[in-house]
KOLRO-626032 format. One record per residue: x, y, z of N, C-alpha, C in turn. Coordinates in pm, 1 decimal, decimal comma, padded with zeros to 6 digits. Layout:
// KOLRO-626032
npx  npy  npz  capx  capy  capz  cpx  cpy  cpz
X  Y  Z  X  Y  Z  X  Y  Z
...
***
This chain:
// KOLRO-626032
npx  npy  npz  capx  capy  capz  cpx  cpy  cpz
04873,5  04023,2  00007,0  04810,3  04107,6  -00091,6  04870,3  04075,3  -00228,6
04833,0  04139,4  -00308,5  04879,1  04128,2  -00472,1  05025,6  04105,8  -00440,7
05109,1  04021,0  -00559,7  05215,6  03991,9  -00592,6  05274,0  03988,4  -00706,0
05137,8  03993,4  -00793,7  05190,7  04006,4  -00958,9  05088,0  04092,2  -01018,9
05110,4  04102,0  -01134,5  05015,3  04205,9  -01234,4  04916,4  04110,7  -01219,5
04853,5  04014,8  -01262,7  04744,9  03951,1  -01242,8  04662,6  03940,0  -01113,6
04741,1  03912,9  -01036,2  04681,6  03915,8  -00890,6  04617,9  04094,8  -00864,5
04706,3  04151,6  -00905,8  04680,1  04328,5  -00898,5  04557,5  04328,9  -00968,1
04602,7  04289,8  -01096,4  04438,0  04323,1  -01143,5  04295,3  04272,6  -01073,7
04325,2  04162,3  -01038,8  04196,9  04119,5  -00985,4  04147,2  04144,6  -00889,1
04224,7  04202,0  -00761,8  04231,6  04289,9  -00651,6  04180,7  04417,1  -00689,3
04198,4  04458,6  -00784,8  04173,8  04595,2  -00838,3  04015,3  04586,7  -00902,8
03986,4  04481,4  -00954,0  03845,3  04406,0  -01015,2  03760,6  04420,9  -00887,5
03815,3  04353,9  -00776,9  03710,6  04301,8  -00659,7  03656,9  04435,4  -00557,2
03766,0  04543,2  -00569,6  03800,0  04657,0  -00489,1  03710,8  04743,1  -00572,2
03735,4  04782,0  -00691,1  03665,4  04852,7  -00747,2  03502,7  04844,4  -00762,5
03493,2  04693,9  -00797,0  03307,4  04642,4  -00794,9  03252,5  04678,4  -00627,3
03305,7  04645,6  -00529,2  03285,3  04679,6  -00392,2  03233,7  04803,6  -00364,7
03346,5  04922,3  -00393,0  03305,9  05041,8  -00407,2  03253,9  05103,3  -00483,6
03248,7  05076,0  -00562,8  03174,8  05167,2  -00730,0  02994,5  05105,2  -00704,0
02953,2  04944,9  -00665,7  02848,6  04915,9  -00657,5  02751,6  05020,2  -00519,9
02871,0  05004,2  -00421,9  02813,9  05079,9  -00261,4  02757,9  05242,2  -00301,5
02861,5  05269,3  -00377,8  02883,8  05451,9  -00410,4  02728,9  05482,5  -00484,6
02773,0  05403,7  -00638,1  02604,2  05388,3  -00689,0  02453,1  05375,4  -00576,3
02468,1  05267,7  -00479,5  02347,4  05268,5  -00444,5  02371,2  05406,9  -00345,5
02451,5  05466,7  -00298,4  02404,2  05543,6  -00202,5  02368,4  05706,0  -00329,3
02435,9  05703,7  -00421,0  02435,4  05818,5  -00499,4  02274,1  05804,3  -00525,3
02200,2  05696,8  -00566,4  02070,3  05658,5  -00583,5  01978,9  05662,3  -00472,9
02061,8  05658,5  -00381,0  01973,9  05679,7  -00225,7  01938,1  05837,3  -00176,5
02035,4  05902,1  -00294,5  02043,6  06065,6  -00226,4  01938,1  06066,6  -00343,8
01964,1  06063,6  -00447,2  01843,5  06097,5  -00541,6  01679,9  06081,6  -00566,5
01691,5  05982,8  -00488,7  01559,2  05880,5  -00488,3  01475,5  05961,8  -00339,4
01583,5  05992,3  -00241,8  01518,6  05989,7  -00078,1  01544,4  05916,9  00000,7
01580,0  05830,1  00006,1  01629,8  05740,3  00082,3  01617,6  05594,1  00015,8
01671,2  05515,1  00113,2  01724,2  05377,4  00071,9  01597,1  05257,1  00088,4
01547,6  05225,9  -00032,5  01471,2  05100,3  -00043,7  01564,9  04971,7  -00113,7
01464,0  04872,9  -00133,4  01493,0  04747,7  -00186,2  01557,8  04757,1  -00347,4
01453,4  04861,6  -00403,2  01485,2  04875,5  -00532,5  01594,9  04948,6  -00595,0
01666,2  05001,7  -00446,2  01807,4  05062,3  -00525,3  01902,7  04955,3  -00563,9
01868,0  04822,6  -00478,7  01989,0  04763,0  -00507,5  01999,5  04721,1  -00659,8
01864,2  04706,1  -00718,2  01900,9  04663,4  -00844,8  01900,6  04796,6  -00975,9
01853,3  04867,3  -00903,6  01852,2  05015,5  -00995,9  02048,0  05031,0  -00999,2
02094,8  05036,9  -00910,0  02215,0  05006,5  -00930,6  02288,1  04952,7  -01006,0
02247,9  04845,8  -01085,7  02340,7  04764,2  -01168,7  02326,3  04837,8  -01309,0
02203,1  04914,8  -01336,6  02259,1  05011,6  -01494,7  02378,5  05087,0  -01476,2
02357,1  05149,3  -01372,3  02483,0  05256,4  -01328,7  02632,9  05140,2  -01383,5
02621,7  05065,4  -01248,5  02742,0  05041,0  -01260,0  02783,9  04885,5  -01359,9
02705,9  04886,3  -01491,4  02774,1  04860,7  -01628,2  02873,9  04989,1  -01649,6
02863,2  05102,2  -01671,4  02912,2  05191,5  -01735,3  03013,7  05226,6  -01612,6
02992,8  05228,0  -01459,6  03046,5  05285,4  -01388,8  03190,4  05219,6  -01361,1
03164,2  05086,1  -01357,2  03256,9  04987,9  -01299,2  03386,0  04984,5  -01431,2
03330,4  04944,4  -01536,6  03523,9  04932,0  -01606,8  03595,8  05055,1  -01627,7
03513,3  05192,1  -01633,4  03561,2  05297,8  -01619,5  03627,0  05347,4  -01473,4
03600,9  05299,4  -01339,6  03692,7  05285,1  -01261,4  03777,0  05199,8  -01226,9
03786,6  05086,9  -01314,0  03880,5  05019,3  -01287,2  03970,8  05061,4  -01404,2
03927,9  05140,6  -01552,2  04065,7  05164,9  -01619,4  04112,2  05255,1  -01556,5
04026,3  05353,2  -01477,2  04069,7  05511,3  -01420,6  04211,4  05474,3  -01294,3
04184,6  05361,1  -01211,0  04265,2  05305,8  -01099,8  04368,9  05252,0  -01128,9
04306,8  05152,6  -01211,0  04473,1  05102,1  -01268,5  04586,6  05159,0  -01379,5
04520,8  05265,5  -01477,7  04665,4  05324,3  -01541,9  04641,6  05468,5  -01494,9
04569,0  05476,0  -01447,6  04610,8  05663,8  -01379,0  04674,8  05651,7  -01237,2
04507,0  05654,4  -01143,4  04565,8  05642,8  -00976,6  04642,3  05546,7  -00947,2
04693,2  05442,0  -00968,2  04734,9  05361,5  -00909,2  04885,9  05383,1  -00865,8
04966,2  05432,0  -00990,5  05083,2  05489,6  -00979,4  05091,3  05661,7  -00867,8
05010,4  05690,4  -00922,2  05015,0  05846,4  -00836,0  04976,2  05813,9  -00630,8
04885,3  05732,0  -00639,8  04900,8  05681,2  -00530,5  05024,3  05660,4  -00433,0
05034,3  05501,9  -00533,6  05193,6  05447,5  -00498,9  05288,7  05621,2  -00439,5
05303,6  05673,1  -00522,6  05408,3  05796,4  -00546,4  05397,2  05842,4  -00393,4
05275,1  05895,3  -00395,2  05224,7  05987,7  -00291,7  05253,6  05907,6  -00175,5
05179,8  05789,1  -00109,5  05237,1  05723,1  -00051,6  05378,9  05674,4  00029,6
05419,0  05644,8  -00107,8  05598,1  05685,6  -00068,0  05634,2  05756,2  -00036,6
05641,6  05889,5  -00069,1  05687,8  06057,8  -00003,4  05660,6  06044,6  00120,3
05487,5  05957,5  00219,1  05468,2  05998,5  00314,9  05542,7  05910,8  00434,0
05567,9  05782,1  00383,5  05604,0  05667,3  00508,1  05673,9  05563,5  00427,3
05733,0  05428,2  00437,3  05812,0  05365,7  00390,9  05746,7  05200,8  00403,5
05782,5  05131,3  00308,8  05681,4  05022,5  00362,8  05706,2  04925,7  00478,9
05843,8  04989,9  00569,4  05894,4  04884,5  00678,3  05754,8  04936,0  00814,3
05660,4  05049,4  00738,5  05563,2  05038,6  00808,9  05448,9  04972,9  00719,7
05408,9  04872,2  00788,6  05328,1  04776,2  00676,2  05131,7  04851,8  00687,5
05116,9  04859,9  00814,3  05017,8  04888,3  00852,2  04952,7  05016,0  00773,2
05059,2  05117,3  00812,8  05017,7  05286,4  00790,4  05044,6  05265,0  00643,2
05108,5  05182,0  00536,3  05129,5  05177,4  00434,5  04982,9  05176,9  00361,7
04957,7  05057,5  00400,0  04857,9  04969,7  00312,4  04763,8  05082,2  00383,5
04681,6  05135,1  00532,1  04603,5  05220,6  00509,5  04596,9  05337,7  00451,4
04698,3  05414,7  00363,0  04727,0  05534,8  00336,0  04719,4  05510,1  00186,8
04774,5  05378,3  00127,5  04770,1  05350,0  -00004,2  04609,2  05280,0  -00076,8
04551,4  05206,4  00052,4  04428,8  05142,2  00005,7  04303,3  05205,8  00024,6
04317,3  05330,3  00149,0  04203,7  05376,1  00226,2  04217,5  05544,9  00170,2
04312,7  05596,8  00256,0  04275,8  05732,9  00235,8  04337,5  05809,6  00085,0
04447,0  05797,1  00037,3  04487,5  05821,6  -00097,2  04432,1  05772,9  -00203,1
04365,6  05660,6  -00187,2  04262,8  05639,9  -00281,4  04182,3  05698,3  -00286,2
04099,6  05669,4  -00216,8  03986,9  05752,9  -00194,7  03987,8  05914,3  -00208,1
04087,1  05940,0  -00175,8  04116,3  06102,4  -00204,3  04104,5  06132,3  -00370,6
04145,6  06053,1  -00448,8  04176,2  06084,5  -00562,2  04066,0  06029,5  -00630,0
04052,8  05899,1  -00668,2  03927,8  05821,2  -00713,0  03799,7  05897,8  -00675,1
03785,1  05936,0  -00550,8  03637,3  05983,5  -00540,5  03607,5  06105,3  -00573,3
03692,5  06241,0  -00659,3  03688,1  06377,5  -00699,2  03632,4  06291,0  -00848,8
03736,6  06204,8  -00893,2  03739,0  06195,8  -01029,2  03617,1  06082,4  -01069,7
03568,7  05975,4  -01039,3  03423,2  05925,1  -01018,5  03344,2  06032,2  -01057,9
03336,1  06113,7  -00887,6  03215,3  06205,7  -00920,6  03180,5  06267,6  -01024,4
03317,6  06294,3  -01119,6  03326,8  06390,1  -01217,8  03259,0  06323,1  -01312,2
03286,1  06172,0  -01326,6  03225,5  06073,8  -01432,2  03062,9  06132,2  -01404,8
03049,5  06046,7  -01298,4  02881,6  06057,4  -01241,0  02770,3  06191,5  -01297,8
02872,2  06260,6  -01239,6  02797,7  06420,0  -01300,7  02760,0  06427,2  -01431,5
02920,8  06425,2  -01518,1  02857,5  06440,9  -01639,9  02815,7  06298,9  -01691,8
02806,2  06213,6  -01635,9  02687,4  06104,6  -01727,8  02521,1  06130,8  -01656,1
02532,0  06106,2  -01522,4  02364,9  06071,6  -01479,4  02309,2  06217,0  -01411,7
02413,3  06318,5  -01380,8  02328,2  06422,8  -01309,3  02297,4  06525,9  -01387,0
02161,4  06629,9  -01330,0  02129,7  06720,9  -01418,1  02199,6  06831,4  -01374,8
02295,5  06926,2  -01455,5  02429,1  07005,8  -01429,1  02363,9  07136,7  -01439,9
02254,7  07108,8  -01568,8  02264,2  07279,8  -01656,3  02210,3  07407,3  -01547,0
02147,6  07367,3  -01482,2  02114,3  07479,6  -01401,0  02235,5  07545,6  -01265,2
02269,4  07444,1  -01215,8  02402,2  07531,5  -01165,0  02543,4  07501,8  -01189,4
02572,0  07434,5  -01284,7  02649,7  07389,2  -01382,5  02741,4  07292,7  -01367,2
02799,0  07251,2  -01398,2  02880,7  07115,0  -01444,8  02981,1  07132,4  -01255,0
03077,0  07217,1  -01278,6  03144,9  07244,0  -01186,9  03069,9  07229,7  -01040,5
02987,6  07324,8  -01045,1  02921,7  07326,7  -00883,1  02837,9  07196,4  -00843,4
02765,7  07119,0  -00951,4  02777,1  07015,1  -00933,1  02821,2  06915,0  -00919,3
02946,8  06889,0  -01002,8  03037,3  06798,4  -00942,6  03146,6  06816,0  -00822,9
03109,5  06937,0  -00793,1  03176,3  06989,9  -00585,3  03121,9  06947,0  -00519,6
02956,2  06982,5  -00534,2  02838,0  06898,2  -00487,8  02848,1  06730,7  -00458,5
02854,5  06672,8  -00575,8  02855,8  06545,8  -00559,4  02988,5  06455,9  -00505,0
03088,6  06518,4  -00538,9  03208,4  06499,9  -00455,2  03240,6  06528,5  -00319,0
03191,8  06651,1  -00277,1  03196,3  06641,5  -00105,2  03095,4  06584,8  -00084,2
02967,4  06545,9  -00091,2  02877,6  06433,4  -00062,4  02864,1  06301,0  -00034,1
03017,9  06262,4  -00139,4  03072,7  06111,8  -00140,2  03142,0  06094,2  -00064,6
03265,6  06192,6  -00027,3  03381,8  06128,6  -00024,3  03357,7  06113,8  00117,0
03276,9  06166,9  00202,4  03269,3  06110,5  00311,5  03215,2  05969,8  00378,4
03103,5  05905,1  00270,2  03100,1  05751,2  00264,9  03183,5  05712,6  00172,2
03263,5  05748,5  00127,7  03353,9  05661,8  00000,8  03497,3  05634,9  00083,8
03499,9  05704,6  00198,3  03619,1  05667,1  00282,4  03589,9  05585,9  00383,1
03440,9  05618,4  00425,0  03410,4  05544,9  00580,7  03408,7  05399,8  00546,5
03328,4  05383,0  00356,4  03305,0  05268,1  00331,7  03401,5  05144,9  00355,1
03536,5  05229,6  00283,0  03676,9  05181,8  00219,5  03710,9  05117,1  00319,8
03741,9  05235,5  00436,3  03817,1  05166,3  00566,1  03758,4  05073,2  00653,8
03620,1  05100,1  00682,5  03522,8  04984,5  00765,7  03494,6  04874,1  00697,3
03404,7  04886,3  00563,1  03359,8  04755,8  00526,2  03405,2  04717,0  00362,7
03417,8  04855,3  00277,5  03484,7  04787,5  00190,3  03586,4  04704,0  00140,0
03747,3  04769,3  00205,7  03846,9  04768,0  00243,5  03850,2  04590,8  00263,5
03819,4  04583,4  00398,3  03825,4  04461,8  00439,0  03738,7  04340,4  00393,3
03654,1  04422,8  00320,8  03541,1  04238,4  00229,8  03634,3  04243,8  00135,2
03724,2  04325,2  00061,8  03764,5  04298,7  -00058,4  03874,6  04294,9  -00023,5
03969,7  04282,3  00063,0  04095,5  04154,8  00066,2  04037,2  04046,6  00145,7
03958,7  04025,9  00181,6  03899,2  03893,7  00276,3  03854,5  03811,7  00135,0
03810,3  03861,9  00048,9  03740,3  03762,1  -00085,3  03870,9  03764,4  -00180,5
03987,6  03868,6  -00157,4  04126,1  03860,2  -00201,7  04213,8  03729,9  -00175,8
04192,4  03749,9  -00047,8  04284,0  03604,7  00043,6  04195,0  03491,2  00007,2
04112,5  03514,3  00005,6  04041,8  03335,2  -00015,0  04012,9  03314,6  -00172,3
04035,4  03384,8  -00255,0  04062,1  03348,0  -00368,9  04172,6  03310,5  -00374,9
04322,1  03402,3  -00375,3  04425,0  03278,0  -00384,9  04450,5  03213,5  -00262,4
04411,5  03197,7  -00146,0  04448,4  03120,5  -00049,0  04541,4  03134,6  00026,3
04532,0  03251,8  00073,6  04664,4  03320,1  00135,7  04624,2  03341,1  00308,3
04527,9  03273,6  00339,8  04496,9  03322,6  00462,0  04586,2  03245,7  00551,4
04608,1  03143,7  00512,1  04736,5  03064,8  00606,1  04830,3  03106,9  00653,3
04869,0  03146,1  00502,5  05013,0  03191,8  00484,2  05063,8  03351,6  00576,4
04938,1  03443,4  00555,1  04979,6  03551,9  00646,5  04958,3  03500,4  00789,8
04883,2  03386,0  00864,9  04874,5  03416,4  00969,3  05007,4  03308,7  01029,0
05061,7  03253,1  00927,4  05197,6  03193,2  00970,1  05302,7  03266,6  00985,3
05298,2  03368,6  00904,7  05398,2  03458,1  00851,0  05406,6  03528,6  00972,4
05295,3  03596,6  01050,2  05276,1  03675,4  01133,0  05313,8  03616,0  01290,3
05287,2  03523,3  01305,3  05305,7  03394,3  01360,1  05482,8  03379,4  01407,9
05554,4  03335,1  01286,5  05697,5  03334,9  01307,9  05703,6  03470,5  01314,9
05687,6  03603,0  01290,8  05715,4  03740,2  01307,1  05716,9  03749,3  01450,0
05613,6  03732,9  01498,4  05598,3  03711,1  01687,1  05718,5  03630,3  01717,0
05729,9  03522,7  01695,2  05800,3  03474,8  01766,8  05941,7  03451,2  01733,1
05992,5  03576,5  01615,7  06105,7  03606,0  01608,4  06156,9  03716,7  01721,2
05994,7  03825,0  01711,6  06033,5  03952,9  01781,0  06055,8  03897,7  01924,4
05973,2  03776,2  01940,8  06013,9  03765,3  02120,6  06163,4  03699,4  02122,4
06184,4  03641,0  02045,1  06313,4  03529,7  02084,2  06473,3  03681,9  02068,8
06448,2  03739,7  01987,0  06522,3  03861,2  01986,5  06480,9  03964,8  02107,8
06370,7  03963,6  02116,3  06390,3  04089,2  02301,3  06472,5  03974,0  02421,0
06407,6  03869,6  02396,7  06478,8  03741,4  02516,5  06627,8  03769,9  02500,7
06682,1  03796,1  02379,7  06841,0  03777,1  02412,3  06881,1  03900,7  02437,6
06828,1  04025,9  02359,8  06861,9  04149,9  02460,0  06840,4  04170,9  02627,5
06756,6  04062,0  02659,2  06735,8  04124,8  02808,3  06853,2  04025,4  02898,3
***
């Protein structure tokens, strides 16, 4: 995964377009009635405006509060529960209240039951595909197009590779 501020950012570029594009078409799918051909491109007005505003919102707000939260819960000598708690559900916990909030007050009509109850509305509406997305298919297209941009797919499955066959050569001498 990321290793430097640059690499972060662009991880943060690929992660964010993933989800912010999915979120749009389904937010357009609730509005519209369901899902045709033409959401996919009705989508791309949205997310001009939608997309660098969640990626400034991720990278100098959530990103740190994440991290934070994260830490309090587990340590990173768990790699697994790390990265799902930091990439999947704490994100998503936070990013998808504050999105919606964008969404509302730019594209939805509020005045009749007002700003608030609509953006409760549109936030418990999301966050239940904005997590399923993350962890099933977002999540994983956007470090899969992560790793093969810098070329790291080797490298973890070597890495993982000697990890095995450190952990066995160390149970062999305990037994």
């Amino acid at each position: 995964m990321p290793r430097t501020r640059f690499e972060n950012f662009i991880f943060t570029v690929i992660m964010v377009f993933i989800m912010v594009y999915a979120m749009i078409c389904y937010n357009i799918s609730l509005a519209i009635g369901g899902m045709t051909d033409r959401v996919f491109l009705m989508a791309f007005g949205e997310l001009r405006i939608m997309w660098p505003v969640a990626i400034v919102l991720e990278m100098f707000v959530m990103e740190r509060a994440v991290i934070h939260l994260t830490n309090r819960v587990v340590t990173r000598d768990m790699p697994l529960i790390w990265m799902l708690l930091i990439r999947c559900s704490l994100t998503v916990c936070l990013m998808c209240p504050a999105m919606s909030l964008f969404a509302t007050f730019l594209f939805k009509e509020y005045s009749s039951a007002g700003l608030v109850g609509t953006w409760l509305q549109t936030a418990a509406l999301n966050f239940p595909m904005a997590l399923a997305w993350q962890i099933f298919f977002g999540g994983p297209l956007g470090r899969l197009l992560f790793r093969l941009a810098f070329r790291r797919g080797e490298e973890v499955h070597v890495e993982s590779a000697a990890n095995i066959e450190a952990a066995g050569a160390s149970a062999a001498r305990e037994a």
